[in-house]
N, C-alpha and C positions, 0 to 999 in steps of 0.2 A: 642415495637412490636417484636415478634418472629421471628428469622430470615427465617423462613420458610415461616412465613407472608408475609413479606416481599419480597421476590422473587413472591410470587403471584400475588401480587399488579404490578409490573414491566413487572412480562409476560402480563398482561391484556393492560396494558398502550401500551407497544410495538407492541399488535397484534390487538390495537381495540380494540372493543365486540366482535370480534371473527365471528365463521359462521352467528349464527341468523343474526348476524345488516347486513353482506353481502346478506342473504335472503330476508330482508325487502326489502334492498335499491333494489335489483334488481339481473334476472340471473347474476350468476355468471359467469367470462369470461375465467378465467384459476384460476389454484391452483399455491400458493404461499408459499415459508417457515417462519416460525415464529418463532421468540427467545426470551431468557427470559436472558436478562444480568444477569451475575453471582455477587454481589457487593462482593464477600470473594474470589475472585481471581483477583491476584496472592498474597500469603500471605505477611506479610511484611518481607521488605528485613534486612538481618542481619548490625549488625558493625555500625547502624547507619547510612547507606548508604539513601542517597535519588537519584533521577535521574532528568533529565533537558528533554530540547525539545527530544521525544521519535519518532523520524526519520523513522523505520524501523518495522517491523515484517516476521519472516517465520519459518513455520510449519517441522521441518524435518521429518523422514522415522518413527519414535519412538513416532512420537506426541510430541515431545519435543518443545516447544517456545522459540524462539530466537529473542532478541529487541537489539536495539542497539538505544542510546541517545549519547543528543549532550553534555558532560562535563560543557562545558563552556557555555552554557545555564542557568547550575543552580544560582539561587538568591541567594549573599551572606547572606540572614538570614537564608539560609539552608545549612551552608559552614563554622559554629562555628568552629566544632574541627579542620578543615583542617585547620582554620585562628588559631588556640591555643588560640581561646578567651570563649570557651565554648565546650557542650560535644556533642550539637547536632548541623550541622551532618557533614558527610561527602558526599563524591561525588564518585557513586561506580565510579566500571572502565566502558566504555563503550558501551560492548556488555554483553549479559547476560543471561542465558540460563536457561527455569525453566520447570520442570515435569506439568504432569496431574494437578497434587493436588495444584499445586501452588509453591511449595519448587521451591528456588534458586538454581540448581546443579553446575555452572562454572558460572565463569564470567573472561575475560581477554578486551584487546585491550588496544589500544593508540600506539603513537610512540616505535619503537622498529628499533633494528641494520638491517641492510637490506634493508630495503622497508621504504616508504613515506606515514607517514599517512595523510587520507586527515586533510584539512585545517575544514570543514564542513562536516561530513560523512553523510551519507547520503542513505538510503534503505541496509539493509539486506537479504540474498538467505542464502537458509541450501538447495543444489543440492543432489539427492537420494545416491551421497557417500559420504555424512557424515559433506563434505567439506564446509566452508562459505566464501562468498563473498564481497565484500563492495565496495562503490561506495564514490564520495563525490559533494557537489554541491557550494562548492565556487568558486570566479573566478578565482582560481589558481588550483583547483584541476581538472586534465586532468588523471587522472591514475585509474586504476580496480584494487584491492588486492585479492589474494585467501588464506586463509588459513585452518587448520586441524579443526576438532572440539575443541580442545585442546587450541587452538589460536597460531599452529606453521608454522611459513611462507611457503608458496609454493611459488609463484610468483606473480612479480606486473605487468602486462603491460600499455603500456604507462609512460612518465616522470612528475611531475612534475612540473605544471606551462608553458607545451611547449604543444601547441595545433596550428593546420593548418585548422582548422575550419570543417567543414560538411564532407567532403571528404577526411580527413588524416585516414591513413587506420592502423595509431600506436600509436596514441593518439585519445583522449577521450575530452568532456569539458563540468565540472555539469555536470557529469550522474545521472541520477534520482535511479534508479533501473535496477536490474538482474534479467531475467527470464532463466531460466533450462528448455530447451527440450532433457529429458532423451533419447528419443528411436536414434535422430539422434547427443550426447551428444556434444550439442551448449548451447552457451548461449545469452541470448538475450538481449541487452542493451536497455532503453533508454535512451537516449542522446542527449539531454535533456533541462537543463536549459541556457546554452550555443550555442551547436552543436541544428539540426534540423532533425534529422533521428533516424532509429533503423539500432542499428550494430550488428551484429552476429560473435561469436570467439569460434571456438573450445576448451569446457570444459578439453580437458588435459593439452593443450599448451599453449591454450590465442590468436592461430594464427589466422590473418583476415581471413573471408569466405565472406562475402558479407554487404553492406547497401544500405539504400534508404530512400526515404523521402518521403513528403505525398504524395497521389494517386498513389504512386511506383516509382516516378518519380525524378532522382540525384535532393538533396538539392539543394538548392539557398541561401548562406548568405546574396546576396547581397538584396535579393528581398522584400518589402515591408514586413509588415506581423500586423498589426493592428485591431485587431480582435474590427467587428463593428456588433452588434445584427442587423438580418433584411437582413446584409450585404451579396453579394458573399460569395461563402466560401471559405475562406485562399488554397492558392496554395502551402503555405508552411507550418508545422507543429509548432505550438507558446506551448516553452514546452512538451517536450514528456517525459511523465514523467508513464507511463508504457508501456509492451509490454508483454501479456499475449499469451501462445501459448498453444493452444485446443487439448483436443485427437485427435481428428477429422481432426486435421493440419491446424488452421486458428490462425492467431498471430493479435489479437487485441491491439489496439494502443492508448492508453490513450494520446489526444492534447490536454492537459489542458486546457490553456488559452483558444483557439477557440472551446470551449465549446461542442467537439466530440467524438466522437469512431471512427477509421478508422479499417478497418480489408480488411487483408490479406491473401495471401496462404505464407508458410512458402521461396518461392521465390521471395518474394516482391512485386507479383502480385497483385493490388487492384482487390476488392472485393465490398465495399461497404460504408457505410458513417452514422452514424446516431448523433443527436444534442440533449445535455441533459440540460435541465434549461437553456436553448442559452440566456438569457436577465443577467446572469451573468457575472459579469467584475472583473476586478484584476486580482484574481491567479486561474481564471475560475473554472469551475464546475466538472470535470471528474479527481480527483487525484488519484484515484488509481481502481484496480479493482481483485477480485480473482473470481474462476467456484464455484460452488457446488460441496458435492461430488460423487454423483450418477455415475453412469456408463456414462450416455448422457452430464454429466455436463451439466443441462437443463437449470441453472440461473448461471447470475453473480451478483455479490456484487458490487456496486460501490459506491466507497466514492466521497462523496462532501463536502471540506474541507469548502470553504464560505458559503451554507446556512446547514453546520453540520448536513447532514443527509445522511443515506447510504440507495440507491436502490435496490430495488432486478429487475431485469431486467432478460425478458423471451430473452435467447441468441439466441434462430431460429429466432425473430425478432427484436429483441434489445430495446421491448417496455418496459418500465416501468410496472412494475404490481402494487406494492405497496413501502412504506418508511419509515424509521423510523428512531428518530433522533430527536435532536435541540439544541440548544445551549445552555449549563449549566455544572456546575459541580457535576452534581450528576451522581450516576449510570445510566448507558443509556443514558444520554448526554452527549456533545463533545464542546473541545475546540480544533478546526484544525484537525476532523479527517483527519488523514493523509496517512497509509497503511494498509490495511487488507491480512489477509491470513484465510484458515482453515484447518479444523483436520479431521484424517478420519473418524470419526461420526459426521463431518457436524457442530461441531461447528465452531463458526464464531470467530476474531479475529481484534480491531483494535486498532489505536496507534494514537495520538496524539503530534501534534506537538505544535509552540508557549509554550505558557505557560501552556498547556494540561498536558505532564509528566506525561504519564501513560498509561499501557496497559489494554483495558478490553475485557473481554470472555461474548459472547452473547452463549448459549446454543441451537443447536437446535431442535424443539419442532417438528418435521413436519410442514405438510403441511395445508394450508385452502383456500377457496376459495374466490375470491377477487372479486369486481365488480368496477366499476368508482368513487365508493366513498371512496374507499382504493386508487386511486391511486394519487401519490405525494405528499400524503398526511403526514404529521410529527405525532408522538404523542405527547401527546395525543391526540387524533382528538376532536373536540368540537362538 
């Protein structure tokens, strides 16, 4: 098959039949974006390099893609030359940084003089100067790193292994992810797999400005939190493991496990509350989430690592529109989608974690009109 072919077949799968089947089934209710995974990005990587659980993604100023994997993830039948018992392969370093076209441009990280790499790294930021961020989610890792694009230290806040739980206002524990709000230049944690809040620190310095926990209200470690489908809804945040922040000044708050969105005003003020796939359990439904990129950022993206499919969700009401997604390793399906981002033409971006190891680029197509038969639905629909 031609590879041109090929991408056809994949947009169709991913978007449906497209408008007609939406006209059969019924008015349409809103318009939706559609993508056609790209399967020839990103090219392969040099030296033999392969990569492990791939943790991270974010889009800088250039359209540049930045991932960052976990080393020690990879399978030693992909770790010949590093063991000197064969030529394939090795284990790049792991952050990574690759153009438009798919080219490799840098690649650096790991331990280095100075600063403490985490134990488990864990989410990647490229903030609009240049700069990258890292996070980690082991249960020693309590510390935020910033460095150049280059991979040259600025600073670490937080130590090492020393965490005072929810409310220590200098350390960190299992941070999930960094969110960059340029206009008031903060940054937004969440914090995560450990701690039960979002903290915010000034992007020059690192210094505290403020946290809070769900419904706005100071964390509680001591406080139950057993996320039951049907059940109350958790007082306290289970996992926060994003915290996206709106042109518009509202910072959405991925609770993973308790299978929500909380959203905010950029003062911790709740706002409001909505439930995605709530009959999921484990490592729950809401891992991660990016805006579109239109002027209104009208949609979000939201990844769901357990049933591997990413939403598009109309953000003035947080409804699902339509899905797409499911578990496999071909193009267009996911093992552990894990982060997304996008680019300034709106293509989409996601990463996988487990044993996924790999980043793919959905391209987007515009827009089409959806009805109740597109929505939650996976491809390809039957």
């Amino acid at each position: 098959m031609k590879p041109a072919a090929f991408a056809v077949l994949i947009l169709v799968a991913l978007s449906g039949s497209g408008a007609p089947h939406a006209a059969a089934q019924g008015k349409p209710l809103a318009q939706a974006p559609i993508f056609e995974v790209d399967p020839y990005w990103p090219k392969p990587l040099p030296n033999h390099w392969v990569i492990g659980s791939t943790i991270g993604v974010s889009v800088d100023a250039q359209d540049h893609v930045w991932i960052i994997h976990r080393p020690q993830s990879v399978d030693d039948n992909f770790k010949a030359a590093d063991m000197k018992i064969g030529i394939c392969c090795k284990v790049a370093p792991p952050v990574l940084e690759f153009d438009q076209e798919g080219n490799l441009v840098s690649s650096w990280g790991g331990p280095g003089a100075g600063y403490e790499w985490p134990v488990s790294n864990h989410g990647i930021t490229a903030d609009h100067k240049g700069n990258i961020w890292i996070g980690g989610n082991d249960n020693t890792d309590t510390q935020i790193l910033k460095f150049t694009k280059t991979g040259k230290f600025l600073f670490q806040i937080g130590k090492h292994g020393v965490h005072n739980g929810s409310n220590d206002t200098e350390n960190f524990w299992r941070a999930a992810k960094i969110y960059e709000d340029p206009d008031a230049n903060e940054m937004y944690i969440a914090d995560g797999y450990g701690n039960r809040r979002v903290i915010v620190v000034d992007a020059d310095t690192g210094r505290y400005k403020r946290h809070w926990g769900a419904y706005g209200a100071k964390p509680d470690d001591a406080a139950g939190n057993q996320y039951t489908p049907g059940g109350p809804p958790a007082k306290q945040f289970n996992t926060v493991h994003c915290a996206a922040v709106s042109k518009d000044g509202f910072v959405y708050v991925c609770d993973r496990v308790n299978d929500r969105v909380q959203v905010f005003r950029k003062d911790g003020t709740f706002v409001k509350e909505a439930f995605f796939d709530k009959d999921t359990l484990r490592s729950g439904s809401v891992w991660d989430m990016t805006f579109s990129r239109d002027r209104q950022q009208t949609y979000i993206y939201m990844a769901n690592g357990v049933n591997e499919k990413i939403h598009v969700v109309l953000r003035s009401t947080l409804e699902v529109l339509t899905s797409f997604g499911d578990g496999g390793r071909q193009p267009g399906q996911f093992y552990g989608v894990h982060n997304l981002d996008t680019d300034s033409k709106g293509n989409l971006y996601a990463t996988e974690t487990y044993n996924g190891a790999r980043v793919q680029r959905f391209l987007f197509k515009g827009v089409k009109p959806v009805t109740k038969a597109d929505q939650g639905v996976p491809w390809p629909k039957k």
